[in-house]
C-alpha positions as CSV (number, residue, x, y, z in Angstrom):
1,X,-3.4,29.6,-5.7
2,X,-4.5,26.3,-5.8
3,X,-2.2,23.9,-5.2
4,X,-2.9,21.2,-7.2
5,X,-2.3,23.1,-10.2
6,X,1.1,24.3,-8.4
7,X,4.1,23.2,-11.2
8,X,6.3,19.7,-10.2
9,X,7.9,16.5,-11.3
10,X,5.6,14.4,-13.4
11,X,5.7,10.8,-13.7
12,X,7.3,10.8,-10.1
13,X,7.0,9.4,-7.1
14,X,8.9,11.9,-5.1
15,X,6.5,14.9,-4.1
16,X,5.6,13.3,-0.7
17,X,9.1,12.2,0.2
18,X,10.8,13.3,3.4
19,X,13.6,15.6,3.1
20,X,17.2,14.0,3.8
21,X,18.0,13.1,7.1
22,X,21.4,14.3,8.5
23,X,20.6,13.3,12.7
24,X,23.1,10.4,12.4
25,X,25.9,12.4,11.6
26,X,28.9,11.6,14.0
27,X,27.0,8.4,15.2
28,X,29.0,5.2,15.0
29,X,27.3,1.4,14.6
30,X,28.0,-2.4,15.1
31,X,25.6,-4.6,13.6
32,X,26.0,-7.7,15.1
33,X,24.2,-10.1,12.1
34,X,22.9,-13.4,12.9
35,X,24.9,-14.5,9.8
36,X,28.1,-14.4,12.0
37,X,29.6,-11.2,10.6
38,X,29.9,-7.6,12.3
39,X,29.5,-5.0,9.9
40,X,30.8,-1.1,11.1
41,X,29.1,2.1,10.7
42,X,30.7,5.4,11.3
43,X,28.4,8.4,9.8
44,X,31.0,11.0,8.7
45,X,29.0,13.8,7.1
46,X,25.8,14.9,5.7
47,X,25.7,12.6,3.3
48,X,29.4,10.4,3.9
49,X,30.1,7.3,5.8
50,X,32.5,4.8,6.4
51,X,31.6,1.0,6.6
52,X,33.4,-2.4,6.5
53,X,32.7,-6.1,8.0
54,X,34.9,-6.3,10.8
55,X,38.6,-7.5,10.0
56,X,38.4,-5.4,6.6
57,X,39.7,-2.1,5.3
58,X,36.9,0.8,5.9
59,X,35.7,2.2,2.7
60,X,33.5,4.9,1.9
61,X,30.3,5.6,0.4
62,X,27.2,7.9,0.3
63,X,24.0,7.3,2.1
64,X,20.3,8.4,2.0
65,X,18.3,8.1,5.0
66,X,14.7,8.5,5.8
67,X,12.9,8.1,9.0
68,X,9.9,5.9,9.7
69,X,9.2,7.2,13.1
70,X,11.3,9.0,15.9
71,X,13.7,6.3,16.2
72,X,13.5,4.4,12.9
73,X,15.4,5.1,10.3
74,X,15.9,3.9,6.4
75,X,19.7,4.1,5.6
76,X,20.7,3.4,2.1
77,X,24.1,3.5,0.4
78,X,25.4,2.2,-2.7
79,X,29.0,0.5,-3.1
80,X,31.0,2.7,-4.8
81,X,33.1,1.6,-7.5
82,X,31.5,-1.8,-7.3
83,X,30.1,-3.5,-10.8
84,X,28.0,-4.9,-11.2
85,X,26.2,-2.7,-9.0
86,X,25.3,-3.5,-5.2
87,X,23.3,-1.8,-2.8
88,X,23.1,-1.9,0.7
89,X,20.6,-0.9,3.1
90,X,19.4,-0.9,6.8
91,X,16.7,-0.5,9.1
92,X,18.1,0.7,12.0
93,X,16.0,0.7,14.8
94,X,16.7,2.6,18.0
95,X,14.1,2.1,20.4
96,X,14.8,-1.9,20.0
97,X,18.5,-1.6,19.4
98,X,17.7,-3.6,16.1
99,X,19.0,-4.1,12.7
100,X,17.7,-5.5,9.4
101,X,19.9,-5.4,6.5
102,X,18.9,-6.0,3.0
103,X,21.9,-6.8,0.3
104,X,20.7,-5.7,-3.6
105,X,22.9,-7.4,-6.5
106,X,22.8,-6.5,-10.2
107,X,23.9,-9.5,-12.7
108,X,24.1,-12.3,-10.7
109,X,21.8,-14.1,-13.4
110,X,23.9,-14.7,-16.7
111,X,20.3,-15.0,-19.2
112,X,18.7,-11.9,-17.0
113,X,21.8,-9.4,-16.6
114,X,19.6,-6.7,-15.5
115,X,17.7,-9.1,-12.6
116,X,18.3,-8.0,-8.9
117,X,19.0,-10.6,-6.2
118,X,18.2,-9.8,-2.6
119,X,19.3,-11.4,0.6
120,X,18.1,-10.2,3.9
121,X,19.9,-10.5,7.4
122,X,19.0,-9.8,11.3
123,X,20.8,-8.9,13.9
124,X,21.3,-6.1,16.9
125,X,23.3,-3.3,17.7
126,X,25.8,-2.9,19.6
127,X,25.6,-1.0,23.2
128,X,27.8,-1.0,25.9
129,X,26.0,-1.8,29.2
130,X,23.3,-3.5,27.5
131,X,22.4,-7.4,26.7
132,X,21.5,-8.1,22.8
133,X,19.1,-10.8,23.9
134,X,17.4,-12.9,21.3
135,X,14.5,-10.5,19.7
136,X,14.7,-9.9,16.4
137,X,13.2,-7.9,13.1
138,X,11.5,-11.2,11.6
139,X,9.7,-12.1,8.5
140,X,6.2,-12.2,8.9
141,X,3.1,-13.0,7.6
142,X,0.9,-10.5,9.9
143,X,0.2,-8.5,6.5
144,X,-1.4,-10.8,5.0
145,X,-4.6,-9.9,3.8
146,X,-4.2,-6.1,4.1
147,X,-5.2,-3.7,1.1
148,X,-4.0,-0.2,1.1
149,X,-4.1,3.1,-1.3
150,X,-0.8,4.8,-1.5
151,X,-0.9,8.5,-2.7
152,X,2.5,8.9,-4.2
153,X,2.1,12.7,-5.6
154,X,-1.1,15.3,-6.2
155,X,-3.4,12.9,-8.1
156,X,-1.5,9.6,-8.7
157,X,-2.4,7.1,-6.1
158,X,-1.8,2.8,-6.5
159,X,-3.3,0.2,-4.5
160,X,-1.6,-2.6,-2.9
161,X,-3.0,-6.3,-1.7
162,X,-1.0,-8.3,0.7
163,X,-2.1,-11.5,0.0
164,X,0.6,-13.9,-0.2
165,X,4.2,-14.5,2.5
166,X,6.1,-14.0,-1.4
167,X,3.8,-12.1,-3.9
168,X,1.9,-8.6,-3.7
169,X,-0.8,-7.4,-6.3
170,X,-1.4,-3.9,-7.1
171,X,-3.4,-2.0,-9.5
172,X,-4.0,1.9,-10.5
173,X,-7.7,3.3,-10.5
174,X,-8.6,5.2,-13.5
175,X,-9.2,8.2,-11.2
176,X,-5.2,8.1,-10.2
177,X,-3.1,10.4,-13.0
178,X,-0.5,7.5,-13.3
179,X,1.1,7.6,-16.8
180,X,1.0,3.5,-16.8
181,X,-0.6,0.3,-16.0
182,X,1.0,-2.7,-15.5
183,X,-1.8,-4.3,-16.8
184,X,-1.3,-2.8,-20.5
185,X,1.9,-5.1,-20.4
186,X,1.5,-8.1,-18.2
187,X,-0.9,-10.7,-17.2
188,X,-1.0,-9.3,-13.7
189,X,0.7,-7.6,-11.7
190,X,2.1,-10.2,-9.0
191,X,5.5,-10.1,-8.4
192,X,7.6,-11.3,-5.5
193,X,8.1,-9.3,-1.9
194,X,9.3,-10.2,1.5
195,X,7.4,-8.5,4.3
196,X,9.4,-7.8,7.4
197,X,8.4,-7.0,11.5
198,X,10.2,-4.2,12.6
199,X,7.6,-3.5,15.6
200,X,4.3,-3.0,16.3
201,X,2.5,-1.6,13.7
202,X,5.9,-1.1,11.7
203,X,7.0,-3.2,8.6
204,X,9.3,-3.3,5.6
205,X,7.5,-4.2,2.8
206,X,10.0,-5.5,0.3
207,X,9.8,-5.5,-3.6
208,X,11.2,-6.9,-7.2
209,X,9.9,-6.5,-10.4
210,X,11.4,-10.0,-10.8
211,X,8.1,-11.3,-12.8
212,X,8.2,-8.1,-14.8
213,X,11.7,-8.2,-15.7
214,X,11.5,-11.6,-16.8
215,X,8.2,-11.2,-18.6
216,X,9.0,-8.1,-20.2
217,X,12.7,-8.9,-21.2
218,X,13.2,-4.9,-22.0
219,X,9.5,-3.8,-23.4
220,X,8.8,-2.5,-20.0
221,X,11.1,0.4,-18.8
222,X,11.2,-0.5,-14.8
223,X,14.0,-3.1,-15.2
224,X,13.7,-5.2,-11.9
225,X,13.6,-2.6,-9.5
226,X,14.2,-3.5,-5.7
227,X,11.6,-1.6,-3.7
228,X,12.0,-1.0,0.0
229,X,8.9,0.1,1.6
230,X,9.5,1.2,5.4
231,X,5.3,1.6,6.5
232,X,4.5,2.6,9.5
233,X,0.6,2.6,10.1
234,X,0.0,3.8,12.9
235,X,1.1,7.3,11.0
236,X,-0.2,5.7,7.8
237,X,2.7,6.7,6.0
238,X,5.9,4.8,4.3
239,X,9.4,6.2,3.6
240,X,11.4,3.9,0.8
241,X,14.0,3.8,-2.1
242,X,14.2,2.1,-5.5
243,X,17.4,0.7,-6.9
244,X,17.8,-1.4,-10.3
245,X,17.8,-0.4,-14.0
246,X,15.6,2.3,-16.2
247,X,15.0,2.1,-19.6
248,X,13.9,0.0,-22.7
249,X,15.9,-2.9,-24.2
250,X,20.0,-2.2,-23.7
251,X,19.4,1.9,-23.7
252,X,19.3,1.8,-19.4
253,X,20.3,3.8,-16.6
254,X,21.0,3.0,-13.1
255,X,18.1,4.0,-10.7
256,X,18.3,4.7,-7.3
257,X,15.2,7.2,-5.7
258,X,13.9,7.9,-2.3
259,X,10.2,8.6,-2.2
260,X,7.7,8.7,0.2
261,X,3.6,8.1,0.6
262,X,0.7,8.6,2.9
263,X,-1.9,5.7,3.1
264,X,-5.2,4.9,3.4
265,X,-7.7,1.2,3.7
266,X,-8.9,1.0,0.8
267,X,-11.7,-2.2,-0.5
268,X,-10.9,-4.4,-3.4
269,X,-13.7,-6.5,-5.3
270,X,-13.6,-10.2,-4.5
271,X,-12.4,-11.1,-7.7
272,X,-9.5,-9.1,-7.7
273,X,-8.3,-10.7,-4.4
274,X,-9.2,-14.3,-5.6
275,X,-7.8,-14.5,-9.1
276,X,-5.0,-16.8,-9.7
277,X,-1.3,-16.2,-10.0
278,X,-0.3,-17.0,-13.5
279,X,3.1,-17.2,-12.9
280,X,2.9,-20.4,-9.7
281,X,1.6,-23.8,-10.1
């Protein structure tokens, strides 16, 4: 059989996603955030945990994780019983005894109800025996100027420039089988990211459909989507998760989705590297 003609999803971006990761079960965690607050970990199950910022009840949740590498992993949970919605993830990073966690909002803007707001903290875990020190996860701008083709599933592939600390630009070639362009909506496709050092070679690439979201206003069925992008290149591949709002106009659902991609360089034409960003002075 050939496989590219093997049945699956369509309009995905799941086939290449890593299957769940379980290895943390019965592991517990202080983060020890540079904000001033502890947040607890203890990973009950499969799929369970507890958490709660030191001083507070435990609650419960359940978690996705993915790893980046041996010793990195993407772990994702949303707050249960929380609306507007909230997310929570972390990088936890065990060959640095790092953290990075990234808070995800829904409806914090009263004109945009649907926007997502992100906040971002560093910090370290907790070991017994051993001194935090003062390294960090930092934000970075050692990206910048990188271009790369993500192959998301058999035959749909996007390409990525990292040209700004705050902005990204992508675009789909017409060989990819995407079912969309941004480009049949918007005036381009920047839109605002955070690009984080987790090590060498390892970065999360973080991502809102904030310009399309306020652009598009509901014409446009990815609804400010926060995109976590956890790439390592020396493997050239990236594990990651959505979380916002699907759907057109007030018919939406909540999205959350773990998906995965392998990468390659790819070149751009100096024009699309140079054009301006309509949406900054």
């Amino acid at each position: 059989m050939n496989l590219k003609n093997y049945p699956r999803p369509v309009f995905t971006i799941t086939q290449y996603c890593q299957p769940h990761c379980t290895e943390l079960k019965g592991s517990s965690f202080k983060f020890v955030m540079d904000t001033g607050y502890d947040f607890l970990l203890t990973v009950t199950g499969d799929d369970t945990c507890e958490w709660n910022l030191a001083g507070d009840a435990p609650k419960t949740a359940h978690y996705g994780c993915r790893k980046a590498d041996d010793t990195t992993y993407l772990f994702d949970f949303e707050l249960e019983g929380v609306e507007p919605r909230e997310n929570y993830a972390f990088v936890i990073d065990l060959e640095q005894y790092l953290v990075t966690w990234v808070h995800c909002r829904i409806g914090d803007n009263p004109r945009l109800p649907l926007l997502i707001s992100s906040s971002y903290s560093f910090g370290y875990i907790e070991q017994e025996g051993r001194e935090p020190g003062l390294r960090r996860h930092s934000f970075t701008g050692e990206l910048m100027g990188t271009t790369v083709e993500w192959h998301w599933r058999t035959g749909m592939f996007t390409q990525h420039s990292y040209y700004s600390p705050v902005f990204y630009r992508i675009t789909w070639p017409a060989e990819s089988d995407a079912d969309f362009t941004i480009g049949d909506w918007l005036p381009s496709s920047d839109d605002v990211t955070r690009y984080i050092k987790i090590k060498d070679k390892m970065f999360l690439f973080c991502l809102t459909e904030e310009m399309l979201e306020r652009s598009m206003q509901g014409f446009c069925p990815f609804r400010s989507n926060n995109m976590l992008f956890l790439q390592n290149y020396d493997r050239m591949y990236h594990v990651g998760r959505t979380f916002g709002t699907f759907g057109f106009g007030n018919d939406t659902a909540p999205r959350r989705t773990f998906f995965g991609a392998f990468g390659n360089p790819v070149h751009f034409e100096n024009n699309f590297l140079t054009a301006e960003n309509p949406y900054t002075v």
